[in-house]
N, C-alpha and C positions, 0 to 999 in steps of 0.2 A: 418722061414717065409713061408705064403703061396704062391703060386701061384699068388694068386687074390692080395695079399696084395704088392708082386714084381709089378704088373701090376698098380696100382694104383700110386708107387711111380715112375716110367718111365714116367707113363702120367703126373705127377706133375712138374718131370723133361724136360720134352720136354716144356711144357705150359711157365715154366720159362725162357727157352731158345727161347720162340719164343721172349716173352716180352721184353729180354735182346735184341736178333735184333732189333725188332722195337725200343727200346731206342737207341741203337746206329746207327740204320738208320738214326734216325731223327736227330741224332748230325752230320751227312756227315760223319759217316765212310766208308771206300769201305768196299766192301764181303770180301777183302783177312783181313782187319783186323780185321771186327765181326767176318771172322773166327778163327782166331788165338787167338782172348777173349775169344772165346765157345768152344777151344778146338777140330774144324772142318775141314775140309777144304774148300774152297771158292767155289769152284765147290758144296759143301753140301749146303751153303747159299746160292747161288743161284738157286738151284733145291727149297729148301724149300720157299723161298720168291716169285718162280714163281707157286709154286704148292698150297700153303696157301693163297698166296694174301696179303704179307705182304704190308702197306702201304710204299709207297717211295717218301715220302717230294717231293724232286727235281723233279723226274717223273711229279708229280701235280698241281706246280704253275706254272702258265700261267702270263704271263706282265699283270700288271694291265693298263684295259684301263681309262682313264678320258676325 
């Protein structure tokens, strides 16, 4: 394998693992147990979701007013 060809399948893999967070953000998992699915530690998801900007459900709803 080349170089370029190792490179391209890392970045497939990270791409995958962000998408696996954000699916299990949005179900209410905490950091310690998306990390523990990805193989990470939670300290990792949460450098990654504050440095990418992963969306966070809970974060974002606001009471609805009427």
């Amino acid at each position: 394998m080349t170089e370029e060809t190792l490179k391209k399948i890392l970045s497939e893999l990270e791409m995958i693992r962000k998408i696996k967070m954000i699916e299990l953000t949005e179900r209410g998992y905490s950091q310690s147990k998306i990390g523990d699915a990805l193989g990470i530690s939670q300290a990792s998801v949460s450098r990654m979701m504050a440095s990418k900007k992963v969306p966070n459900p809970k974060a974002d709803k606001k009471p609805d007013k009427q």
